[in-house]
Each structure stands twice: as structure tokens, then as C-alpha cells.
C-alpha positions, 0 to 999 in steps of 0.5 A: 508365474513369469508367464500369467497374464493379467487379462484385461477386464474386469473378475466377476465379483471384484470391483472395478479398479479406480486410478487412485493417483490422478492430476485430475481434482475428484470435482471440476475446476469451476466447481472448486473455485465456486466454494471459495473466495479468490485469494491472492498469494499474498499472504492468502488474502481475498483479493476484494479487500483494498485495506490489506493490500499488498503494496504496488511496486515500481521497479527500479529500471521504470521511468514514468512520465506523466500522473499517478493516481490510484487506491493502493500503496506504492513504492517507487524505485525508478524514476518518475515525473508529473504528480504522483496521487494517492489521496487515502494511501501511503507512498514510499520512495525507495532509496534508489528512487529520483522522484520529480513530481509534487505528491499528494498522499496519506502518508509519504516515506522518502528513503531516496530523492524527491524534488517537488512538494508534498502534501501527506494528510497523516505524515511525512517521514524523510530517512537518514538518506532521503533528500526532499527539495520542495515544500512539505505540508503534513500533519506531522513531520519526522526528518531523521538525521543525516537527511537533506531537506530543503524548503517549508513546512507547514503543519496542518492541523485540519486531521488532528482537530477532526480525530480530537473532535471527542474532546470537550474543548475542541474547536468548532470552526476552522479560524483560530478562537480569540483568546480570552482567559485561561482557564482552570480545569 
């Protein structure tokens, strides 16, 4: 029993032994890779989608001089200064943040400290402990108490006549209408 050998080639009439346990994929990498779209780990979602995309981050041991302008999210922990773009995305300033830069952006939330002005075209929103020093522009505003804000604001309301445009008594033009009569619906 102890002392069989087990030969080495195959027995007539058995078939051929298979390694059943490999770290080889059954079909090549490319081949695997080809029937799938990439994904992203995030959440498993393709990776050619910009609307669904995760958000960038910008630590809070980074410091950045100079523009940031890009198609994505972003949260910003560090510091930055110059002038941070985003014109169709949201930017978040975490609460650790010291951002001095104007900031152009759909929609801006500052949980930390910004200097500099800041134009949203859906909103802005300062947290309790956000501190915004400069001029805001926006289509709408949200200052939570206990937040420190110091300057203008200016609501624009350009994008709520552009979404409100189904309405039947919106306005065509950019210029305020001459008020005539009231009228009775």
C-alpha cells in the first residue's frame, strides 16, 4: 500500500487528469476583459459616464496654486489659491479647507473657509461652520446659522426663468416687463 507507486503517464482508458484548481482564467485576460464594459470600483459603474461620477478629492495635506478647471465634482480639504472652475459640477469645501480663489461652479457647499467670490448657477449653501468672505452670486442661497458670511449677494435669476420657460406667463426677454395692470387668473 505504502510502497505503489503512482506512475506518471497516463492509464489506458482514463482520461487525461485536468488541474481543476488554477490561477489561470479558463480564457485569456484580453478576451474577458473584451465582453464587459470597464468599471470603475466605485460602485461598479462604467467608467465613460461623467454624470454618475464619483467626486475628486483634494487632500487635506495638498496645497495648489494656480487654476482648477475640470468636468467632475470636488472636494477640497487642502488649501488652494487662484480660481477654482467648474462650470456644470458641484464643488464642496470640506471643513478643514482654507480656499482663496473666486469659484465658478453649479453648485457650491463650504463647510470650511473661502475668501474670494463665488458665482453657482443652481446654489450656494454655507454650513454652520463655513466662513465665505466675498461676493456671492447664485440662483439660490442657503447660510445656515452659526455660519459667517461677509459680503453681497446677488441672486440671479437667469436659470429659474430658463427652467420655468413652460410656464404660460413667463418672460421672453432679459429686461424686467413695465408693469401694466394686475391681472386676474
Amino acid at each position: 500500500m505504502w510502497g505503489n507507486k503512482k506512475p506518471d503517464a497516463p492509464q489506458p482508458g482514463q482520461p487525461e487528469p485536468k488541474n481543476s484548481i488554477s490561477n489561470q482564467p479558463s480564457k485569456p485576460a484580453s478576451a474577458a476583459r473584451e465582453d464587459k464594459p470597464a468599471m470603475s470600483t466605485d460602485a461598479m459603474r462604467p467608467l465613460g459616464g461623467t454624470s454618475d461620477r464619483g467626486t475628486a478629492r483634494l487632500g487635506a495635506s495638498l496645497h495648489v496654486k494656480g487654476e482648477i478647471s475640470g468636468n467632475e465634482d470636488l472636494l477640497i480639504d487642502g488649501s488652494v489659491e487662484g480660481l477654482v472652475q467648474l462650470d456644470e459640477r458641484k464643488l464642496t469645501v470640506g471643513a478643514a479647507a482654507k480656499v482663496t480663489a473666486d469659484i465658478i461652479a453649479r453648485e457650491v457647499v463650504v463647510y470650511g473657509t473661502v475668501k474670494g467670490n463665488l458665482r453657482a448657477k443652481d446654489r450656494i449653501e454655507i454650513k454652520k461652520d463655513g466662513s465665505v468672505n466675498g461676493d456671492l452670486t447664485t440662483a439660490r442661497i442657503m447660510i445656515e446659522d452659526g455660519a459667517y458670511f461677509k459680503g453681497s449677494i446677488e441672486i440671479d435669476k437667469t436659470e429659474q426663468k430658463e427652467s420655468s420657460s413652460s410656464h404660460a406667463f413667463s418672460r421672453s426677454s432679459t429686461a424686467p416687463a413695465p408693469v401694466t395692470a394686475a391681472k386676474t387668473i
